[in-house]
N, C-alpha and C positions, 0 to 999 in steps of 0.2 A: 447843435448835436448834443446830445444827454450823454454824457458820458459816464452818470453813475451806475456803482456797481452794489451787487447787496455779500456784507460782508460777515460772516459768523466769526463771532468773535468769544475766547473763552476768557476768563481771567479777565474782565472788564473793567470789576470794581477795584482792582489791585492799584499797586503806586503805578506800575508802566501801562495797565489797561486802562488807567482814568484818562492820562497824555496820549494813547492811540486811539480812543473811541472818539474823545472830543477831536484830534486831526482829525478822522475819517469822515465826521459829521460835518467837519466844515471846510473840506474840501469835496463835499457834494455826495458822498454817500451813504448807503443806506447801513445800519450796521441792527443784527441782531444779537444782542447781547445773553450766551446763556450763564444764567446763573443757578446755583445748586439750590433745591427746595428749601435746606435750612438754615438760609443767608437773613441774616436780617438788616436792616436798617440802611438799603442800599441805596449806594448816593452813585447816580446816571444823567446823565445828560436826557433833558424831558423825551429827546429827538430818535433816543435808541427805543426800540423793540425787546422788552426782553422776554425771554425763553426761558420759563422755570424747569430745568430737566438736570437728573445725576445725571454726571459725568461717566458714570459706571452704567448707565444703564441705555443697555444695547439698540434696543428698538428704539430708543429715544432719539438717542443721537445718530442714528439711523435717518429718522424723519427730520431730524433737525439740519442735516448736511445736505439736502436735497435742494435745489432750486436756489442754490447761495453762489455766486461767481468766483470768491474766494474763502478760504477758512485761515483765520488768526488764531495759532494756540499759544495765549500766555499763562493758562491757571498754571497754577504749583504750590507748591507747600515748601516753605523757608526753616518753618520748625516743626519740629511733632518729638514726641514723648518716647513712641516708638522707631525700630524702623520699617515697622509695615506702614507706621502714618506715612512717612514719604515718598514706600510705594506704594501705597492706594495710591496719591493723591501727582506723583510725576512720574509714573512709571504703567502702573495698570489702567490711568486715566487714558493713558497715550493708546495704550492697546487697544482700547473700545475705541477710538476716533479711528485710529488704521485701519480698524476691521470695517466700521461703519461707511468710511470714507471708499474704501477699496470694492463696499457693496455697493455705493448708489450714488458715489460723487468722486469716480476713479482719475477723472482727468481735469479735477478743480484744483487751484495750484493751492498749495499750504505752508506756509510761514510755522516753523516749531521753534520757538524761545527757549533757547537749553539756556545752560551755564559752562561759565568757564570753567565753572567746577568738574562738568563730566570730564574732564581731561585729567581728571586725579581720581578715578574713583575708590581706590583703595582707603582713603582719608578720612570718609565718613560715610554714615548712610543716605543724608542730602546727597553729595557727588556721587555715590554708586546709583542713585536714585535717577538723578539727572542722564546718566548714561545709560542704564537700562530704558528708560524713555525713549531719549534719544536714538537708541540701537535700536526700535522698537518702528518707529517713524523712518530711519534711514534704511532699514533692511526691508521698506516695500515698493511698492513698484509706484508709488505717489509721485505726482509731481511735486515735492518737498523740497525747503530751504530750510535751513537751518541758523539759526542767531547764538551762538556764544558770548554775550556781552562778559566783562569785566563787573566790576563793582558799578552799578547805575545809582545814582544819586542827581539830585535835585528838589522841587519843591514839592510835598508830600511823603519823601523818604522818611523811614522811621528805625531802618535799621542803624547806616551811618550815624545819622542826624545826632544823637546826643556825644559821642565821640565829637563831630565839627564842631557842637555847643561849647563842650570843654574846653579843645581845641583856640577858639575862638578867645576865651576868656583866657588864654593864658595858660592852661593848666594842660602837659602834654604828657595825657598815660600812653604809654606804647604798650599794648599784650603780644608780648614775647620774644618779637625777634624785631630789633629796630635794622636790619639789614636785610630786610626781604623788602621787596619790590613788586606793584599794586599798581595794575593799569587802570583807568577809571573812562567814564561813558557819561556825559551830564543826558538825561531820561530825554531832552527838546531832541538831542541828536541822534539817538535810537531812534524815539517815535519816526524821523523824518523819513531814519533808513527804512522804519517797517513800510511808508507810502513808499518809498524810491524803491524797494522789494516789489511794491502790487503793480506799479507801472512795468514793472522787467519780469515778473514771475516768469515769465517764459523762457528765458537769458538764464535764468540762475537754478533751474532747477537742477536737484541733486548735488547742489553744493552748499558747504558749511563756512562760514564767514566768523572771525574773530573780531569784533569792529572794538575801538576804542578812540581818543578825543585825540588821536594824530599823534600822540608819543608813545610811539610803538613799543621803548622800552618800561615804561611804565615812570612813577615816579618811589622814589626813597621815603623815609620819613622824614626827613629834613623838608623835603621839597611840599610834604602836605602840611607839614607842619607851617612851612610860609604861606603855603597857598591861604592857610587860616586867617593867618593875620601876625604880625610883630610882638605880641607881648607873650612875656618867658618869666611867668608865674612860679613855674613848678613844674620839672620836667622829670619821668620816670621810665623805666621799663619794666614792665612785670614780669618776674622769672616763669621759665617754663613747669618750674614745678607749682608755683602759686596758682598759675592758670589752671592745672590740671587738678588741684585742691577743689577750685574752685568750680572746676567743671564737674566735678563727680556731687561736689554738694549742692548746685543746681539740678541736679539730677533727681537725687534722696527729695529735695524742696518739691518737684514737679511731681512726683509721688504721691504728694499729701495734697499738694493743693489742685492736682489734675490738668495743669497748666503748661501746656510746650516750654520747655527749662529754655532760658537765653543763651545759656553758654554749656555747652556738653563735651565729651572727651572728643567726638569726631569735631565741631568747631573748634576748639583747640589743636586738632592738627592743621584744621586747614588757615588755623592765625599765624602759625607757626611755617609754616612753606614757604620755602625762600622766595619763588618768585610768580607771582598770580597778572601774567604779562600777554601770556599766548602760549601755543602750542606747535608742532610741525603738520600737525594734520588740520589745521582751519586756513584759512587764508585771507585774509588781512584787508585795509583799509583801501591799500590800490586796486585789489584786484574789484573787489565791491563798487569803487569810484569809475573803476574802465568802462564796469557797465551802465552802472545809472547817475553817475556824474554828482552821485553823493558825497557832501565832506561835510567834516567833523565840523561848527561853527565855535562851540563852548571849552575856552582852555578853562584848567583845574582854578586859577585863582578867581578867575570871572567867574564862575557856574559855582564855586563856592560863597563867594560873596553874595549873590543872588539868592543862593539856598538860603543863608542865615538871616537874609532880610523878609525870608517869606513864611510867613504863620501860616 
């Protein structure tokens, strides 16, 4: 019996789209990968299909949602200069998929990768971004799921990763508040949820899920700090106003050089927030497990140690 299915998939080339396009590929299906006209230097697996088409552009994705069993949306924007970059790119992307989807592929099921962040969106224009999306996708009549990950790291990350480098060696900066609390996701145990999602899309439609690696209340900085490893170099906490120094003059820097700033006044609040763990309106790792018999495999010291051994 062929069981494969052909799967449209956004955000492909990403750190979490490069780990779900290769599962998808090798557990036997088909996946059409769309990526934006002025992508360059795209690294895919030979096995994917891809679909050069804006994400903004209607007819397009219109014909591109047609004749697909399921749709995977993970593209988004982590940084941007502006805050309309964010909403181009996780908020009005979404709104052309809804409309496109709602015209010519109303009863395909759809997987939407938010963030944990849309649960704060007052904090910055990334989380107001993510929940205008999200509100966007939830408010239609799709058969939609919803993924809230936590912090996903693993092999490919680029956000964490030099903080774990640090980390690792010894040297423990903390930005801002060493008493806030940070549930984390290793990207192997996402990807499996996004399959264990396509086998049940029918089970789970119109529900939003907070998944993380089994420690529901996240862990402290002490505990990532062990997860790192034993040596205690140099340990600091950057004050809240250093951060915020620094976020206003990666800001002026992003100006001249044209470059999404690393650190901005909105990621500085959300460094700062005591607890990036869950919310009361997602629902969690058991209720996800009841239906598709999903669990978390990667605790934080194993899936860190893994991470730092992998270039």
């Amino acid at each position: 019996m062929n069981t494969s299915r052909r799967i449209l998939l956004t955000g492909a080339t990403g750190f979490i789209g490069q780990h779900v396009h290769r599962a998808l590929l090798d557990a036997g299906h088909q996946v059409i990968a769309l990526i934006r006209p002025e992508s360059k230097n795209v690294s895919l697996d030979a096995r994917v299909e891809p679909l050069r088409v804006s994400l903004l552009d209607t007819n397009a994705m219109r014909a591109a949602v047609q004749d697909v069993d399921a749709v995977v949306a993970l593209a988004g924007a982590v940084r941007g200069r502006t805050a309309q970059d964010f909403q181009t790119a996780n908020s009005d992307a979404c709104t052309v998929l809804k409309d496109a989807m709602t015209a010519e592929a109303r009863h395909v099921p759809l997987l939407f990768m938010s963030s944990l962040a849309a649960t704060q969106p007052q904090l910055s224009d990334y989380a107001a971004s993510k929940r205008a999306g999200e509100d966007s996708i939830t408010s239609s009549a799709l058969q939609w799921c919803v993924f809230r990950p936590p912090a996903v790291y693993g092999p490919g990350e680029r956000e964490l990763r030099p903080l774990l480098d640090w980390m690792a060696r010894g040297v423990i900066i903390i930005p801002g508040n060493d008493a806030q609390r940070v549930a984390f996701i290793h990207v192997a145990d996402l990807t499996a949820a996004c399959l264990a999602w396509f086998a049940n899309s029918n089970l789970l439609s119109g529900r939003i899920f907070e998944l993380n690696d089994g420690e529901s209340d996240g862990y402290d900085w002490h505990a990532i700090e062990s997860a790192c490893g034993e040596r205690r170099y140099f340990r600091a906490v950057v004050p809240a106003a250093a951060l915020r120094a620094l976020g206003f003059l990666s800001v002026l820097a992003s100006r001249v050089s044209g470059n999404a700033p690393m650190l901005s006044p909105g990621k500085v609040r959300e460094l700062m927030f005591p607890s990036w763990v869950g919310s009361s309106t997602g629902e969690g790792n058991n209720a996800f497990s009841a239906v598709t018999g999903w669990k978390p495999e990667w605790k934080l010291k194993a899936g860190v140690h893994q991470t730092l051994e992998t270039r």
